[in-house]
C-alpha positions as CSV (number, residue, x, y, z in Angstrom):
1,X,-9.5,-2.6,13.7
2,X,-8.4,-4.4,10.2
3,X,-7.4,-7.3,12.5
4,X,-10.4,-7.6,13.7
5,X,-12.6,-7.7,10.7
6,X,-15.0,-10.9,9.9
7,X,-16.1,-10.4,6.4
8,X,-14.2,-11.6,3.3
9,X,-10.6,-12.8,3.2
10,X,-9.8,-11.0,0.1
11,X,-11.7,-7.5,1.7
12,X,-9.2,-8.3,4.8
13,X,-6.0,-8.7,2.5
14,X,-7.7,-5.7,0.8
15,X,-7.4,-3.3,3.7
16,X,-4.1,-4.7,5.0
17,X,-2.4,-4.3,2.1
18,X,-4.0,-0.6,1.6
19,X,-2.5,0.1,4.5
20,X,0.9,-1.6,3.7
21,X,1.0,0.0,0.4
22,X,-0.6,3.3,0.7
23,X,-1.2,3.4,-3.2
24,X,-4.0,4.7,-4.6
25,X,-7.2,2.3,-4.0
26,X,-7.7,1.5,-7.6
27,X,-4.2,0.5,-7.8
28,X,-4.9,-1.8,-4.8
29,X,-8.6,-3.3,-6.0
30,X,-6.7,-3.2,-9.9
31,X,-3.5,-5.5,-8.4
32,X,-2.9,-8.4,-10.6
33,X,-0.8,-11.7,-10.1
34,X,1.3,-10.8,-12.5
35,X,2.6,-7.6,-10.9
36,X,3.9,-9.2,-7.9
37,X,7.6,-10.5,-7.9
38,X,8.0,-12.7,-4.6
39,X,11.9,-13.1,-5.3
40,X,12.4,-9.6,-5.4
41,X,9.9,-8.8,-3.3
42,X,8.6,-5.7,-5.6
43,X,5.2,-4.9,-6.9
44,X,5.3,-3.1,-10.1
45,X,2.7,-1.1,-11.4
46,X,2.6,-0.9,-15.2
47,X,2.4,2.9,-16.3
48,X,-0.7,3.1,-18.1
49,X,-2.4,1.7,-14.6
50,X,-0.9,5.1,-12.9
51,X,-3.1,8.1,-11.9
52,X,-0.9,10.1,-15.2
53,X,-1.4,12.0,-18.2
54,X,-2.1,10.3,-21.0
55,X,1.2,10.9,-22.5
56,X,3.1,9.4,-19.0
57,X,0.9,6.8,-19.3
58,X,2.3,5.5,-22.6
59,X,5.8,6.7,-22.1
60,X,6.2,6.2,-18.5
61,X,8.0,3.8,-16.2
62,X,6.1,1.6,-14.4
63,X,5.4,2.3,-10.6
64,X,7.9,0.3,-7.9
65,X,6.3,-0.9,-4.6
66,X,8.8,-2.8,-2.1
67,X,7.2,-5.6,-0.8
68,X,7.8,-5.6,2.7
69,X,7.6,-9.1,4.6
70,X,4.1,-8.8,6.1
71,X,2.6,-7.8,2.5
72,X,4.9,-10.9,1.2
73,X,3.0,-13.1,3.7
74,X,-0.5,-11.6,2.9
75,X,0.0,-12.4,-0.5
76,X,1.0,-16.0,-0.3
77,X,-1.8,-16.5,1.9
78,X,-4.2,-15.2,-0.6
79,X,-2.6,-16.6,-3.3
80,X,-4.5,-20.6,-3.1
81,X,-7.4,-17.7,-2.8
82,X,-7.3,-15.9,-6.1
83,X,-3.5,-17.1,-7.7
84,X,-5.7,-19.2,-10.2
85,X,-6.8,-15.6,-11.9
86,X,-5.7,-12.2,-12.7
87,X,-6.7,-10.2,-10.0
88,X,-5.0,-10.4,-6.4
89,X,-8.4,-9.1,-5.9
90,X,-10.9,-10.6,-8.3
91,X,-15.1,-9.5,-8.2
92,X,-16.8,-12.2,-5.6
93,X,-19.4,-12.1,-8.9
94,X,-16.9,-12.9,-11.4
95,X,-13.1,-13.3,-11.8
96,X,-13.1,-11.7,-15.3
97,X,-13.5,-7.9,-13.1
98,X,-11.7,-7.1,-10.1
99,X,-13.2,-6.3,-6.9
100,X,-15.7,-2.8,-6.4
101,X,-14.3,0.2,-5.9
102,X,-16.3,0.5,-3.2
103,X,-15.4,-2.5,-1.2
104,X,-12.6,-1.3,1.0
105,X,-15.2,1.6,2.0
106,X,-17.6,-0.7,3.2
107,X,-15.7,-2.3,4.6
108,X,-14.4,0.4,6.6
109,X,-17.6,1.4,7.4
110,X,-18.9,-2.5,8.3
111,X,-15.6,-1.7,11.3
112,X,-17.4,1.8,12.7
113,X,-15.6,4.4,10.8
114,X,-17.7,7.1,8.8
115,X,-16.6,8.3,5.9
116,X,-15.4,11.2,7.8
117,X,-13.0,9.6,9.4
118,X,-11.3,7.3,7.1
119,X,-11.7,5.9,3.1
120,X,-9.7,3.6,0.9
121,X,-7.5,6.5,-0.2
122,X,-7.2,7.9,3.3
123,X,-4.5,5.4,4.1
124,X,-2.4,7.4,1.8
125,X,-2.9,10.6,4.0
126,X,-2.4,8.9,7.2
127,X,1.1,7.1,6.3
128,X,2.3,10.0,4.8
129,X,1.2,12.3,7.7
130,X,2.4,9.6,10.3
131,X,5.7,9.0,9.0
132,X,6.7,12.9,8.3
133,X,6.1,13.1,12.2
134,X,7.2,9.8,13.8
135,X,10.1,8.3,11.1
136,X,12.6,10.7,11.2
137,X,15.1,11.0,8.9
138,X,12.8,9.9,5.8
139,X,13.0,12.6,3.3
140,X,9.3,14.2,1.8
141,X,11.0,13.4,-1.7
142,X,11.2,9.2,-0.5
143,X,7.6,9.7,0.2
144,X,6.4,11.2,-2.3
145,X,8.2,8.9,-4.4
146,X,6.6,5.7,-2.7
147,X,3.3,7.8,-3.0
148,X,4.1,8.1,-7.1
149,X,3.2,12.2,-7.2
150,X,4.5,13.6,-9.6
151,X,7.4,15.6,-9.4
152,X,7.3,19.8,-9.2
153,X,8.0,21.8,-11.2
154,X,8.1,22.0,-15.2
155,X,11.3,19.8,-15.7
156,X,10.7,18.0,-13.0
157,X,9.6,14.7,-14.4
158,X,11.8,15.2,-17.2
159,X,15.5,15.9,-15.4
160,X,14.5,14.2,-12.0
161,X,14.1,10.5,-12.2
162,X,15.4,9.8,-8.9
163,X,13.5,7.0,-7.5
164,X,15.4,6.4,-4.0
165,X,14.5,2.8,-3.9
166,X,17.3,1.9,-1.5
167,X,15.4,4.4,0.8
168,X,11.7,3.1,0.2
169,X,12.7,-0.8,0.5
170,X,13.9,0.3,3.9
171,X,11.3,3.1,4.9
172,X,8.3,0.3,3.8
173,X,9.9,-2.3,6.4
174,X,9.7,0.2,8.9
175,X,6.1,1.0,8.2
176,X,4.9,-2.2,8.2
177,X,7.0,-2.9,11.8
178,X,5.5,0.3,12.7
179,X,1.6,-0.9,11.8
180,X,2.2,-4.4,13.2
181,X,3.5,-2.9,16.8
182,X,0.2,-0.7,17.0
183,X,-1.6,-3.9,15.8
184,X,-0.1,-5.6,19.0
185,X,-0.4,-2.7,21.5
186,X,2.4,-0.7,23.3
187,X,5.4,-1.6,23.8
188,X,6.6,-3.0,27.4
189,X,9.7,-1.0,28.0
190,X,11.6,-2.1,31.3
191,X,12.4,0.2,33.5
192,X,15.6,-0.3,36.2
193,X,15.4,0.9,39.7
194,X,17.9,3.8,40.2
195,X,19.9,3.6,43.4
């Protein structure tokens, strides 16, 4: 459905990339240029931009995104777009704001879905549900990781700072082959005659 939508370039990078990412949407609308590390291929979120308390906020390391090669792309393409500012995703009103938090939303509804059936932050849901039950092998602790939750317990966040980045740089390829083959359609898969 993202594929097919005719409104703004930046809305379309907008939902591609929330699906790419599944980070929170405010992380996504909030992106800015200098976040993005093409050599490296990494988007880093600076701590005090992180869904924390205010204590992780200030303290905190800063949240890692690996930059698969179709977000790569998306970004290069939108960078003549909006390179020029701050935002990846700069207000169509003014580039001193970044776009509405309610922009991905509409523009999921503007493509037939209600609000029922998917939002900006239901991408998060949907590639953490799809990947528990179609990647196996990817441990709930990668995810949750790549999702930035926080970790359990009491001591969690202060004896666990495992971030399994090896894991995620892989795991977010795979997604993004995974999004770009139901983009396409199935699969042909040849089938021999037996004798």
């Amino acid at each position: 459905a993202i594929e097919g939508y005719s409104g703004q370039p930046m809305t379309k990078a907008a939902l591609q990339l929330s699906a790419l990412f599944f980070q929170r949407p405010g992380n996504i609308r909030q992106m800015q240029w200098e976040w993005v590390d093409f050599e490296r291929a990494m988007l880093t979120i600076p701590s005090e931009d992180m869904k924390r308390r205010k204590l992780h906020k200030l303290n905190g390391r800063p949240h890692l995104v690996p930059l698969a090669k179709q977000a790569i792309a998306i970004l290069k393409d939108l960078h003549p777009l909006t390179g020029h500012g701050q935002y990846v995703f700069p207000s169509l009103r003014t580039g001193e704001r970044p776009m509405s938090e309610n922009t991905v939303n509409a523009a999921l509804r503007r493509l037939g879905f209600t609000s029922d059936e998917m939002t900006a932050h239901g991408f998060r849901a949907t590639a953490r549900t799809v990947m528990v039950g179609h990647f196996p092998g990817i441990s709930p602790d990668v995810l949750e990781a790549q999702l930035a939750h926080g970790k359990s317990g009491p001591l969690g966040a202060a004896y666990d700072r495992a971030d399994f980045m090896a894991q995620r740089v892989q795991m977010m390829a795979q997604w993004a082959d995974y999004l770009d083959r139901l983009r396409d359609g199935a699969q042909v898969v040849p089938l021999h005659k037996t004798a």
